[in-house]
C-alpha positions in Angstrom: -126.3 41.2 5.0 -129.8 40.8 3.3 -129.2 36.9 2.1 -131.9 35.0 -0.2 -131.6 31.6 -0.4 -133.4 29.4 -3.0 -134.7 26.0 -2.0 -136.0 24.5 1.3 -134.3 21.6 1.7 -131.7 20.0 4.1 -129.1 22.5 2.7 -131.0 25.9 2.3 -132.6 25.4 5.8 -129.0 24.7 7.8 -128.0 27.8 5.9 -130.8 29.6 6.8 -129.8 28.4 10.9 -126.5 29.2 10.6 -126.4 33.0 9.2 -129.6 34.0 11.0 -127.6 32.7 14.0 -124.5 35.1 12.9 -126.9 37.9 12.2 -127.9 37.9 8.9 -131.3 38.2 7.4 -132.2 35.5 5.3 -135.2 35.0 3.2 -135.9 31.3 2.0 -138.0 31.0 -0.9 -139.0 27.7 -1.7 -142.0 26.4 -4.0 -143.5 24.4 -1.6 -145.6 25.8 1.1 -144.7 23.2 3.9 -146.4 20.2 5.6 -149.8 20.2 6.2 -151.8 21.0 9.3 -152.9 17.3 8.9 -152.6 14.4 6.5 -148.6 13.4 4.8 -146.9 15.9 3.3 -146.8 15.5 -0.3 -143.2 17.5 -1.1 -143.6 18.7 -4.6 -140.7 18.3 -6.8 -138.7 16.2 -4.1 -138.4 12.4 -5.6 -136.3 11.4 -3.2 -138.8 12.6 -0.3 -140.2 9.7 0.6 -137.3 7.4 0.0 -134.7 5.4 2.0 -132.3 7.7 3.2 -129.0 7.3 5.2 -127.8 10.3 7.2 -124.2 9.3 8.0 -122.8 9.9 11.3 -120.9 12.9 10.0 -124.8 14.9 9.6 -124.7 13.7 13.5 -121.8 15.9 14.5 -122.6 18.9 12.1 -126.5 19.1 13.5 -124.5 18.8 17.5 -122.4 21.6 16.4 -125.2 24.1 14.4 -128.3 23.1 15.0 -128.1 21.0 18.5 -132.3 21.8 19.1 -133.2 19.8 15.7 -131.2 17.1 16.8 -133.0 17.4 20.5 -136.5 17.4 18.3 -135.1 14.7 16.0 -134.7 12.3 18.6 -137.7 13.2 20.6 -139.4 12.0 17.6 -138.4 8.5 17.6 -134.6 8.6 15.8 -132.1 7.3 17.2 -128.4 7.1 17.0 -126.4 4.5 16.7 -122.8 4.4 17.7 -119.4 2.7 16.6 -117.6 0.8 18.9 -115.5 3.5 19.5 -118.9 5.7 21.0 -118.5 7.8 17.6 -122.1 8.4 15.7 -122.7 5.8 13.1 -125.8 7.5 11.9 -129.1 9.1 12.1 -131.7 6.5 12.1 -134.8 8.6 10.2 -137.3 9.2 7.5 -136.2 12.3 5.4 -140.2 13.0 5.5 -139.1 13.2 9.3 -136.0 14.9 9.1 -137.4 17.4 6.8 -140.4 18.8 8.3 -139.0 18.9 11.6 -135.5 21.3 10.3 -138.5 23.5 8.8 -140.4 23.5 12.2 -136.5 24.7 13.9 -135.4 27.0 11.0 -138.9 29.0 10.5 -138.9 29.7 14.3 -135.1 30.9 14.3 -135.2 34.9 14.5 -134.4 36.5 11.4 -135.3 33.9 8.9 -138.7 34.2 6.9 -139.2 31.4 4.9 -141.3 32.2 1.6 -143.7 29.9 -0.5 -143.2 31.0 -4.1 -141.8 30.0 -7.1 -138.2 31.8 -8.4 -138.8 32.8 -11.9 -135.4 33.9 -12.4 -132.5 36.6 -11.1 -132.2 40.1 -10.6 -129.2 41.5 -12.3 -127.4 44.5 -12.2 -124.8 44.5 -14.9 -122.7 41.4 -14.6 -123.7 40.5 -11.0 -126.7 39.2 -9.6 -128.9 41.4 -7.1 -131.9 39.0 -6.0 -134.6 36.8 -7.6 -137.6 37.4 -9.1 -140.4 35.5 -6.8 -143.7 35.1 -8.9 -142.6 38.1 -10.9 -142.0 40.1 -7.6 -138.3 41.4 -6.8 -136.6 40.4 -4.3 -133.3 42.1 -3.6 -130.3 40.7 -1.8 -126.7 41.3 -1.0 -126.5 37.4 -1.6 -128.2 35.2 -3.2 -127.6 31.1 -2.4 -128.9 28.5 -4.9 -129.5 25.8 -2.9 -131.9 24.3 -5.1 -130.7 21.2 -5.6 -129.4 19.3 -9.1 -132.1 20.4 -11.6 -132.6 23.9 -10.8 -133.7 25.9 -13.6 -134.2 29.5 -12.5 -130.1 29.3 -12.9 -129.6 26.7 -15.2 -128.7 29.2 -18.2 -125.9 31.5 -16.1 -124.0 28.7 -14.2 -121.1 26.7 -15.9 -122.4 23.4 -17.5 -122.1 20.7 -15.3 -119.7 17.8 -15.4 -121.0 14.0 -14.8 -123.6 11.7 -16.4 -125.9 8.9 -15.2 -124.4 6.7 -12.4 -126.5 3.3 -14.1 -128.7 3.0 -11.1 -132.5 2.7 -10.5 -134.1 1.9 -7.4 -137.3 1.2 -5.9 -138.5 2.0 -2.3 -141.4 0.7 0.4 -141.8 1.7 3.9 -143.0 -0.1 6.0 -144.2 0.1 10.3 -143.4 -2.6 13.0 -146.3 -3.9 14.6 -146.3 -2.8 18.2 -144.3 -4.9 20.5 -142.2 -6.0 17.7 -138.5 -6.0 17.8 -136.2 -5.1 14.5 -135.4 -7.9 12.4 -131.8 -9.2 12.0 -129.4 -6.4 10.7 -125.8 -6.3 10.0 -125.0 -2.9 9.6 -125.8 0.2 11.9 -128.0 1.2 9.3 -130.2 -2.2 9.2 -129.6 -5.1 6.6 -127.8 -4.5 3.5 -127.5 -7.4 1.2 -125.2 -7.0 -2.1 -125.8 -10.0 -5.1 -124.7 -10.5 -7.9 -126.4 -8.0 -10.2 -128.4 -5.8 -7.6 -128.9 -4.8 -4.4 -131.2 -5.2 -1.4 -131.0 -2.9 1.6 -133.5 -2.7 4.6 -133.2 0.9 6.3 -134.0 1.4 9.8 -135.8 5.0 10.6 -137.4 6.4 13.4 -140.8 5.9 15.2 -140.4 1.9 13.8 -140.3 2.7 10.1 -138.1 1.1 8.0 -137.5 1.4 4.5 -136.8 -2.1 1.9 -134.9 -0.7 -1.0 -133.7 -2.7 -4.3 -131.3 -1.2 -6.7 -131.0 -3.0 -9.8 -129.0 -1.8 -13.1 -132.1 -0.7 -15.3 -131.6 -3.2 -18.1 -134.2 -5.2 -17.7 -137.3 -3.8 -19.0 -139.0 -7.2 -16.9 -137.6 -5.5 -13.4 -140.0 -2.7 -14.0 -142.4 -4.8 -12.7 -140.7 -4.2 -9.2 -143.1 -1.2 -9.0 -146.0 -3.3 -8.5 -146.8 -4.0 -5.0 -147.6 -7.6 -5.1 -144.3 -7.9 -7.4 -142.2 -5.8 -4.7 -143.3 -8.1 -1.6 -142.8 -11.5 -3.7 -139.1 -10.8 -4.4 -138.3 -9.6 -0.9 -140.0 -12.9 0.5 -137.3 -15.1 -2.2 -134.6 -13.2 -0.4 -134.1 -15.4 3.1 -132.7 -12.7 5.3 -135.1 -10.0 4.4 -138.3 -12.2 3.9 -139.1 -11.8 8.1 -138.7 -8.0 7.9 -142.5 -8.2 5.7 -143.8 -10.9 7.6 -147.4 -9.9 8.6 -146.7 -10.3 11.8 -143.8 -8.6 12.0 -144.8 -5.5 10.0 -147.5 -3.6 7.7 -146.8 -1.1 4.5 -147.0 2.5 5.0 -146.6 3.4 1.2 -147.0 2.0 -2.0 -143.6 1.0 -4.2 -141.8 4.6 -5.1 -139.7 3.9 -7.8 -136.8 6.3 -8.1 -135.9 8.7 -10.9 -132.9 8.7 -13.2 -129.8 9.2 -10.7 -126.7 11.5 -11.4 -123.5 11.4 -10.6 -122.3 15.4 -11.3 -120.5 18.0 -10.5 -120.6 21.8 -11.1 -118.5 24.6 -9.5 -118.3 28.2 -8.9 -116.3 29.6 -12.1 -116.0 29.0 -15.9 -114.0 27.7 -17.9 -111.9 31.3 -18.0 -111.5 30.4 -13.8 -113.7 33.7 -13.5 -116.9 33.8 -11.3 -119.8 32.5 -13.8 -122.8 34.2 -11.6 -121.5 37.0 -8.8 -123.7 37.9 -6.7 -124.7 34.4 -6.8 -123.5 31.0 -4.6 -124.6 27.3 -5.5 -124.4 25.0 -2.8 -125.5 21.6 -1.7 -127.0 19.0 -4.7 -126.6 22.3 -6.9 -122.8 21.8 -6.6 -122.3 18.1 -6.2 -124.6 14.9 -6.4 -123.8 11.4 -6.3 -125.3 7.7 -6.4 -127.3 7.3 -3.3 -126.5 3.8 -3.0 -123.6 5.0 -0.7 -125.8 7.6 1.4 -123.6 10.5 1.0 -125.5 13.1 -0.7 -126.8 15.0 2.6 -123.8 14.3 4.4 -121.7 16.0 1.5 -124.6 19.1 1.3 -124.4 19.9 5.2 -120.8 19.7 5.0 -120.7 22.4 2.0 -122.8 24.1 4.2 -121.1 24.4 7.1 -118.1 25.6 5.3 -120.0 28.3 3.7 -121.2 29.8 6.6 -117.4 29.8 7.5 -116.5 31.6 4.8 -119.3 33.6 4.9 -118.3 34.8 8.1 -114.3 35.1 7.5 -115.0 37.8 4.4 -118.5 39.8 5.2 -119.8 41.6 2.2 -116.9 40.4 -0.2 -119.3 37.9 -1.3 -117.2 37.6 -4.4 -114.2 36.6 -2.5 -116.1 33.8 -0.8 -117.4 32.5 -3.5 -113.7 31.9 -4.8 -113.0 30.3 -1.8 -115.8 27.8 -1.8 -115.1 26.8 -5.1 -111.9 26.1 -4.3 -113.1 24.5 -1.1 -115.2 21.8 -2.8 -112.5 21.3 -5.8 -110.6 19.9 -2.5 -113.2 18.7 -0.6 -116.4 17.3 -2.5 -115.3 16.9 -5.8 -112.6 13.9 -4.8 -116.0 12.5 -3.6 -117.8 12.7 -6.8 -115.1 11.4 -8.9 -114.4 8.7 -6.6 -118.6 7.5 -7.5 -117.8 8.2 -11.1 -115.1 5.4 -11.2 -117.0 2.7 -8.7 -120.4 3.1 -9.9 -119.0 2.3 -14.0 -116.6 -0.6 -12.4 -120.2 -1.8 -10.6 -121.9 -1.6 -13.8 -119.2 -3.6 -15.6 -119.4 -6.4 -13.0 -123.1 -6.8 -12.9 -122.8 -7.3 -17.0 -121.0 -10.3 -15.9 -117.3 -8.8 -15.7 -114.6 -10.1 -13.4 -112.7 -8.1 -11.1 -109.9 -6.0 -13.1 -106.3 -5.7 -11.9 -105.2 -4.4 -14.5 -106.6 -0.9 -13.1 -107.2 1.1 -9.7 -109.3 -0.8 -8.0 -112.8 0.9 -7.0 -113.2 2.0 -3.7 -115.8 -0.4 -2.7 -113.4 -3.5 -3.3 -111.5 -2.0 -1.5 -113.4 -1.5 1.5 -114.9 -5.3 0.6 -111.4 -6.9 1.0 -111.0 -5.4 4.6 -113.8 -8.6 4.9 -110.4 -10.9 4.5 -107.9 -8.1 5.4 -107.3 -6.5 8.4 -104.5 -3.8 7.1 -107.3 -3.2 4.5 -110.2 -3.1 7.1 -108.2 -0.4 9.5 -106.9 1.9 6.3 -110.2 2.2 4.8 -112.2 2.9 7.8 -111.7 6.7 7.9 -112.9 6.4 4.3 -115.8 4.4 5.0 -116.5 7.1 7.8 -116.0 9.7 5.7 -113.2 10.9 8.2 -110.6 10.8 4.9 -111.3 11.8 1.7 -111.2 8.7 -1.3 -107.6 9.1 -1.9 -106.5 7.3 1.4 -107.2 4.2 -0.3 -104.3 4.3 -2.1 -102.6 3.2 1.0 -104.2 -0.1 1.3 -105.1 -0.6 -2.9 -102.3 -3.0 -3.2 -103.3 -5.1 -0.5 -106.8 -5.2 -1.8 -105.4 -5.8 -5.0 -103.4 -9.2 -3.0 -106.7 -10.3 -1.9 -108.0 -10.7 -5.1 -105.1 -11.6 -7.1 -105.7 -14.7 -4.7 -109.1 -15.1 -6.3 -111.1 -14.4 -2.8 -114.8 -12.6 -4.0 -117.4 -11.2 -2.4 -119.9 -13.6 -1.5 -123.2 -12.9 -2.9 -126.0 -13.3 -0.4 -128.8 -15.9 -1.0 -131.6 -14.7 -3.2 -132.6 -15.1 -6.7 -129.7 -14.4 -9.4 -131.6 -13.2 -12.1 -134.5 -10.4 -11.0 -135.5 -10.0 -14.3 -136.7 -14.0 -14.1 -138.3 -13.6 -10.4 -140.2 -10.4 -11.3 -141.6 -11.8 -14.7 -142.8 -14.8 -12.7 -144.2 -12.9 -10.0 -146.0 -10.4 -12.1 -147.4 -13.4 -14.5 -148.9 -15.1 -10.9 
């Protein structure tokens, strides 16, 4: 088949792999013309580009199994893998600047993938179905076409099914940051470097690749004083009040690499195949990735849910050949299994995390949110074993339900989470900072 696919990103370009691999010809259009011969590349469009990223040890297996020579690159690159103690991948220690430019570099060179700089205007239709894009007012035809162009696509906006979802009541700002030569990491407690969880925000150092790492502090957006964070000299002051992270910025330690990226406004949705009817809202026409599923990225599941969508897809693709309508029924149904449990399982944490960092208590009078759950394993061990798939993302969020009511035990005790040491009100600290 002739296959366009819409977007560049982590999910268009594994497609792109993947059916160029089974025969297909695939055109990817994207907006962006690539990194630069020299200098940072500057990824239109992308918020998230230069921000903190976790790829879970799941992206780790998929990229073994479909795209082994990224991985190969990945690595030769600087990232580096971490591993459970039972040898399983914990994750993929790496920019997404670096993950990025180097699936381009793999997919671009793969036989029977031409990768397009344009802008999609809109599709092609013939009757009812959809027969390619329009690409700067040029046609493109295509047996398929695959919108993988993330959450706010608008070339489809107005012939897909209104999504589902709303804001998950997170924002976030970002540094990066280089270890001086001869330097070795900083204290972590997590595969993924040091995440520290207070009161009413978070603090998380990332590790990447090449000695990057990322500092990362998500806050509720209420306080119009935390907008300060944005300011550098604001930014380093309030890491420094936080003990465990204050050596990671130490001058002698490390230097910045970027100024402070504040993040955008952050969705938790959802959007499937078919309308309300159940009938196919676009054929012709496949969404995939963020344009089928995104959540808070305070848990780092976004890619890791896209690659797997993915990777199904190309399945599918493969099990029904030119009934493209067929396997678009089947995807959907896919991810109503699949990703969606995902989704609505960070619809119900992220507005139980809201409520506590307002100043509510735990509530057992209702499901407890997954990540109490996964907190009480700290005290539990029957809670700590049955949430682990979970927490791998082995099991999908209904698992918990096994070990709920011994989470639930732990708190009826009155056991909580200890916050870590830092300042309790960032609002405070920031307003102090920026008045110095």
């Amino acid at each position: 088949m002739q296959i366009v696919i819409v977007g560049a990103g982590p999910t268009g370009l594994y497609l792109a792999t993947t059916l160029a691999r089974r025969g297909h010809r695939v055109a990817v259009i994207d907006r962006d013309p690539g990194p630069p011969r020299s200098g940072p590349w500057r990824r239109r469009g992308v918020m998230q580009f230069e921000h903190a990223h976790t790829f879970r040890g799941p992206v780790v297996d998929l990229l073994r199994k479909d795209m082994p020579e990224l991985l190969d690159r990945l690595l030769a690159t600087g990232a580096s893998i971490p591993v459970t103690p039972d040898s399983r991948p914990a994750a993929l220690l790496c920019r997404r600047s670096t993950f990025e430019t180097t699936m381009r570099a793999v997919a671009a060179g793969r036989p029977g993938v031409d990768v397009v700089t344009g802008h999609v205007d809109r599709t092609v239709h013939d009757g009812a179905r959809v027969r390619g894009v329009y690409v700067d007012r040029r046609r493109v035809t295509a047996d398929l076409v695959l919108d993988a162009s993330g959450r706010a696509s608008r070339f489809s906006a107005e012939i897909r099914p209104r999504a589902i979802g709303e804001p998950c009541g997170v924002a976030y700002v970002t540094r990066q940051y280089r270890l001086r030569p001869g330097t070795d990491d900083p204290p972590t407690n997590s595969p993924i470097g040091l995440s520290l969880s207070f009161a009413r925000y978070f603090a998380v150092a990332f590790l990447h690749d090449a000695g990057t790492f990322s500092i990362t502090i998500a806050h509720d957006g209420r306080d119009p004083r935390v907008r300060d964070l944005r300011h550098a000299h604001v930014f380093d002051s309030v890491v420094r009040r936080i003990p465990r992270l204050r050596q990671w910025i130490d001058v002698a330690v490390s230097e910045p690499t970027t100024p402070v990226l504040p993040g955008g406004r952050l969705h938790n949705g959802y959007r499937g195949q078919c309308d309300q009817r159940g009938a196919l809202a676009t054929p012709g026409m496949i969404s995939v990735g963020d344009a089928v599923c995104t959540t808070t990225p305070l848990a780092g599941r976004g890619v890791t849910l896209a690659l797997a969508q993915a990777s199904r897809l190309t399945a599918i693709i493969d099990d029904h050949g030119a009934d493209v309508d067929s396997a678009a029924r089947e995807f959907d149904a896919w991810c109503a299994s699949a990703i969606r449990p995902w989704f609505d399982d960070h619809r119900h944490a992220d507005a139980d995390r809201l409520r506590r960092w307002a100043g509510g208590d735990v509530d057992l009078t209702r499901t407890l949110p997954s990540d109490l759950i996964v907190a009480a394993g700290a005290v539990d061990d029957r809670v700590r074993r049955g949430a682990e798939p979970y927490a791998r993302m082995d099991a999908l969020p209904d698992t918990l339900a096994a070990v709920e009511p011994l989470a639930r035990g732990v708190y009826a005790s009155g056991w909580r989470p200890a916050a870590a040491e830092g300042p309790v009100d960032l609002g405070e600290v920031c307003d102090a900072s920026a008045a110095a």
